[in-house]
N, C-alpha and C positions, 0 to 999 in steps of 0.2 A: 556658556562661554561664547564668546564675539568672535564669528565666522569670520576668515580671512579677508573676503569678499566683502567684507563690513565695512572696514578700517577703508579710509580717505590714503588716495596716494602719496602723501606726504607718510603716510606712517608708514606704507606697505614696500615704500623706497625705502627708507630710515632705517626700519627692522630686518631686513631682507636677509641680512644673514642667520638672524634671530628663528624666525617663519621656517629655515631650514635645518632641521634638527640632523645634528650628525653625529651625537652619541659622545659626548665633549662639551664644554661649557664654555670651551673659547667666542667669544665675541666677533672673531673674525673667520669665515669659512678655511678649513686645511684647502692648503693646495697639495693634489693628489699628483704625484710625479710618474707613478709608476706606469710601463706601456704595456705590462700584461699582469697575468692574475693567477692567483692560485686557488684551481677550483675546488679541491680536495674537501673545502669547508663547507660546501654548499654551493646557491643561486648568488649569483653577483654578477659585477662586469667580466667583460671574459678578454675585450681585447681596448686600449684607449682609442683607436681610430673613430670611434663613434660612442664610448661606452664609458668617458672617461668623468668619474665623479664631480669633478669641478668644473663640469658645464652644469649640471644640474640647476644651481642656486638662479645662476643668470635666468635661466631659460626656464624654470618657473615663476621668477618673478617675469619676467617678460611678456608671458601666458595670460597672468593675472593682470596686467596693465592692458593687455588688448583684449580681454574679456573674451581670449582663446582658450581651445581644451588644453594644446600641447604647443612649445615652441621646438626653433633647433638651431643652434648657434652654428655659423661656416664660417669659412676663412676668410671671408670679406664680403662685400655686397654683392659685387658682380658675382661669386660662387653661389650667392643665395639666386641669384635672380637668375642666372643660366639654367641650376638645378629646374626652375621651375618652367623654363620656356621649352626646352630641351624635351621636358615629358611632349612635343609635338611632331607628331609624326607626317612622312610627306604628304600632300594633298590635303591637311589643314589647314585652320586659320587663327589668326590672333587678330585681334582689333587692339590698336595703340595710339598711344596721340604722339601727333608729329612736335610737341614738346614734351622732350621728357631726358633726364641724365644723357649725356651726349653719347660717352664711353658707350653705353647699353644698345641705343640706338643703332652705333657704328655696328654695334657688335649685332644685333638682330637681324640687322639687312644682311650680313655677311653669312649669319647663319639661316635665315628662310631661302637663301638664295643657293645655299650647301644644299637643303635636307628639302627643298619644293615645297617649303610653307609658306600660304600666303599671307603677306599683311597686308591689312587694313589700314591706313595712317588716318587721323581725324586729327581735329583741334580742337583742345582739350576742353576747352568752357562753350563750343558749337553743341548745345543738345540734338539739333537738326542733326548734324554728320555723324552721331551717334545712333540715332532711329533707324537713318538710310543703310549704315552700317552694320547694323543686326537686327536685318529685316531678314537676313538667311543664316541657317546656321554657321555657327562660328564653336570654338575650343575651348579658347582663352582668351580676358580679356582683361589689357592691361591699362591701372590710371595710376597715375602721377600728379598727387594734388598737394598744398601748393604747386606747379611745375617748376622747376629748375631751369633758366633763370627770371625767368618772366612772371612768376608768381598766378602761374592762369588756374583757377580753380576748376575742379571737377563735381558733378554733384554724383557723387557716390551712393544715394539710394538710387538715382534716377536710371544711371547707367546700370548699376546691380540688376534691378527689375526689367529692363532691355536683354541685358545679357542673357540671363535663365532664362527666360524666353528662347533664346535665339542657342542654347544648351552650352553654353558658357561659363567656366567657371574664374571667376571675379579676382583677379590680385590687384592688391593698392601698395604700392612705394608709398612710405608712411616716414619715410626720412626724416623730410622738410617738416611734420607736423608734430612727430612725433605722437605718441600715446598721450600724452598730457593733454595735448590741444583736440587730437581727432580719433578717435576709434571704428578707424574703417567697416572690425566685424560687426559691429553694432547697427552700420547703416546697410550691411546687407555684403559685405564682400565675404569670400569665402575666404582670401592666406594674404597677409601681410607678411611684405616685405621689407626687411631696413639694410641699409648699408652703418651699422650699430660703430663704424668709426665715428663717425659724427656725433650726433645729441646725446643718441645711448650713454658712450664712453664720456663724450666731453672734454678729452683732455689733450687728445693729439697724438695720444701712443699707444693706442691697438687699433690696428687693422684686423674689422669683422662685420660677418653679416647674422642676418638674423630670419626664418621664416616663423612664422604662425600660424594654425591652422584654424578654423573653428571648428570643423567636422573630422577628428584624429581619426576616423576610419575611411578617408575618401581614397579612393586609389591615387589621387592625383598626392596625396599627403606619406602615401606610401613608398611612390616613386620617388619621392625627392628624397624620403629616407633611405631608401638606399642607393639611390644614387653618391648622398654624401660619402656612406659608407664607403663604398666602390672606387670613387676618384678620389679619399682620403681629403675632401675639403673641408676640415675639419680646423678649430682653433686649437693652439698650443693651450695647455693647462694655466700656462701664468696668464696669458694675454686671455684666459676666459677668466679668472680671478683680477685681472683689474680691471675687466669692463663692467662687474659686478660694483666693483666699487668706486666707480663713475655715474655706475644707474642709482646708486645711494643718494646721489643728490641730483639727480636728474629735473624732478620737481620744480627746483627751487632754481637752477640755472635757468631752466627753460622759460619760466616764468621773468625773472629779473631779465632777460637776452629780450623776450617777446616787448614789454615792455620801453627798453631803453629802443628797441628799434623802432615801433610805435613813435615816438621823439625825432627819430634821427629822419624817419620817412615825413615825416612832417616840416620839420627842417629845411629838409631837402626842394618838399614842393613849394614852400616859397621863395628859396632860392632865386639869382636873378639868373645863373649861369647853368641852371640846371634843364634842361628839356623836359623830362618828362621822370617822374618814381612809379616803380611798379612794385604794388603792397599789397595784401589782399585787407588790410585794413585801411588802405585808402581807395580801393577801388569801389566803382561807381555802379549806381545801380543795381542788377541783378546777381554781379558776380559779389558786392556786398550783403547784400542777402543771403547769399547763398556762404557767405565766409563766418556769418551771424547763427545758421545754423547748424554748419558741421564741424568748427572750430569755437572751441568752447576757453575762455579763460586768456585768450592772445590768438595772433597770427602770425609768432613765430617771428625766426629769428634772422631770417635773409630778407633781403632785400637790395631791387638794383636800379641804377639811376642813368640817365644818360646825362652826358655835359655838355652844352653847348660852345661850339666849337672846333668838335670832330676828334678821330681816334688819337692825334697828335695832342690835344691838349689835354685830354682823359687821360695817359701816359704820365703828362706833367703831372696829373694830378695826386697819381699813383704815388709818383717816385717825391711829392711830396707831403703825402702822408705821415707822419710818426708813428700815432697807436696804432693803425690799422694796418697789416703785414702783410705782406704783395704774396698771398700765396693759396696754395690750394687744399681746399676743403670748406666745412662750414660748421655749426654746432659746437665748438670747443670753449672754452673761457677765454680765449683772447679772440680779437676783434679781424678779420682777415679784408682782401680786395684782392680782386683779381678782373681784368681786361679780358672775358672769359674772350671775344671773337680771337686775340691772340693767343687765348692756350688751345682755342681748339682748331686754330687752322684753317686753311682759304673754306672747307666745307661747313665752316659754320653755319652761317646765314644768319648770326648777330650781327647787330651794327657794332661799329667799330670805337664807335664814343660812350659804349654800354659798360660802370662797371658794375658788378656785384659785390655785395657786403654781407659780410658772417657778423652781424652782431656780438660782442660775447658779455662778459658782467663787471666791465670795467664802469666809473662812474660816466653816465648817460653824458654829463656838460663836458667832460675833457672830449667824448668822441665825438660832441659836436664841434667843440672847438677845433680840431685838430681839423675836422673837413670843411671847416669855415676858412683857417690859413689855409689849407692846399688849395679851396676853389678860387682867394685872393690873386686874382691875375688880370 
């Protein structure tokens, strides 16, 4: 019989309820309601805070796409990505790059600066600031590749073999690449991280996170389990049964998105009104290279542009838009834009004519067309 591990991700999304045998022949996984248990019959779940059946399907298929032992679904990404920076205690250190999800960032400095941990900032496709970086020891070390929004690659065997060194243990925000395109544990990281509202789900209506481990008996994999346990950052049973069934066609969006943005980033640069696209399938020399070997199949589905003209007329451009929806997030099936410097506030330090686009699997000519009228001015 054909190991699970066999089948191509297109089948092992498709099947996924299938793969999970639950003693029923229904087609669709049960949603488990119940928040406690009767143990009288035996070994089972004992309590839903962390134990509850209907995370199981997501979070082993989610395992198997990052070619991890064990996953564990949280209540959102930030719950995932706290859990795991939190395991630092005062007088460590973290090495991060100074692009990376903004939210996290805000939130990192506010907490090393609580608990006396130190970071480290670098930029994220600098291999140099990366060497100088963990040339002493370090804890934790965090990359974000694609980065958010600037699309700056990371080469995650390079920094992994830096880190262990340096007695580090490796997390990669796998958001922007998702498992289709990049498989962090394969190039040496030890826990993948998702904010699984995005690409995972796909659809705009669960908020969740997601960690990974490769090594299920690390201390660092233990802490974070029960930490979830303990602060109860756990998903509700329905919102883990429909991001199950958003990762069912994960494959196939992900793919058609990578593609039509591939289009739209090309569009863009020759553009007359446009400054500058930032793609890791248009980017130049090494960081091309480098997006050829750890993104396999696409480069995803964001991508952001500046306009020539400045933050006044990138607004205009927003506001006339049609397909693309002035809003926030990225990965879903419809097409998004967002002026990230105005959502995140005078501390950004985006320019202000910068915007970003969520590709989604609308036809490729309408979204070009639609940013062909808005950039008409």
């Amino acid at each position: 019989m054909t190991k699970k591990t066999d089948f191509q991700v297109e089948t092992l999304t498709a099947q996924a309820a299938g793969f999970h045998r639950t003693g029923h022949s229904g087609l669709v996984p049960s949603l488990e309601l119940a928040t406690t248990y009767d143990r009288s019959h035996g070994p089972g779940p004992v309590y839903t805070r962390d134990q509850n059946p209907s995370y199981l399907p997501a979070e082993e298929l989610l395992a198997t796409l990052e070619h991890g032992s064990q996953a564990m679904l949280f209540s959102s990404g930030m719950a995932a990505a706290t859990s795991v920076i939190e395991s630092l205690e005062s007088g460590q250190r973290i090495v991060a790059p100074k692009a990376m999800y903004w939210a996290l960032r805000r939130w990192l400095s506010t907490f090393a600066a609580r608990r006396g941990v130190e970071v480290t900032w670098v930029t994220p496709h600098v291999i140099d600031e990366w060497q100088v970086a963990l040339r002493r020891e370090a804890q934790l070390v965090w990359i974000e590749t694609p980065a958010n929004p600037l699309l700056e690659l990371t080469d995650i065997s390079a920094v992994s073999e830096l880190a262990h060194r340096a007695g580090a243990q490796v997390v990669v925000d796998n958001t922007t690449a998702t498992p289709i395109l990049t498989q962090p544990l394969r190039l040496g990281a030890d826990l993948v991280m998702h904010s699984a509202t995005k690409s995972l789900n796909g659809h705009s209506d669960v908020l969740a996170g997601a960690l990974v481990v490769k090594d299920a008996g690390s201390a660092l994999w233990a802490y974070c389990r029960a930490e979830r346990a303990m602060r109860g950052a756990v998903l509700g049973p329905f919102e883990a049964w429909l991001l199950l069934r958003g990762m069912r066609t994960l494959p196939l969006r992900v793919r058609q998105a990578s593609q039509s943005a591939a289009e739209v980033a090309q569009f863009l640069k020759q553009h007359p009104s446009v400054l500058e696209v930032f793609y890791p399938g248009l980017a130049m020399a090494e960081q091309r290279e480098l997006a050829n070997k750890q993104m396999c199949g696409g480069f995803g589905s964001l991508l952001s542009f500046r306009v020539r003209g400045g933050g006044e007329r990138a607004a205009r451009v927003v506001k006339r838009l049609e397909l693309f929806r002035d809003a926030t997030s990225l990965g879903g099936v419809e097409s998004l834009v967002e002026q990230r410097a105005r959502v995140e506030g005078p501390a950004s330090g985006l320019p202000d004519d910068l915007l970003r686009l969520s590709i989604g699997i609308e036809a490729c000519g309408d979204l070009v067309i639609d940013l062909m009228i808005a950039l008409e001015e």
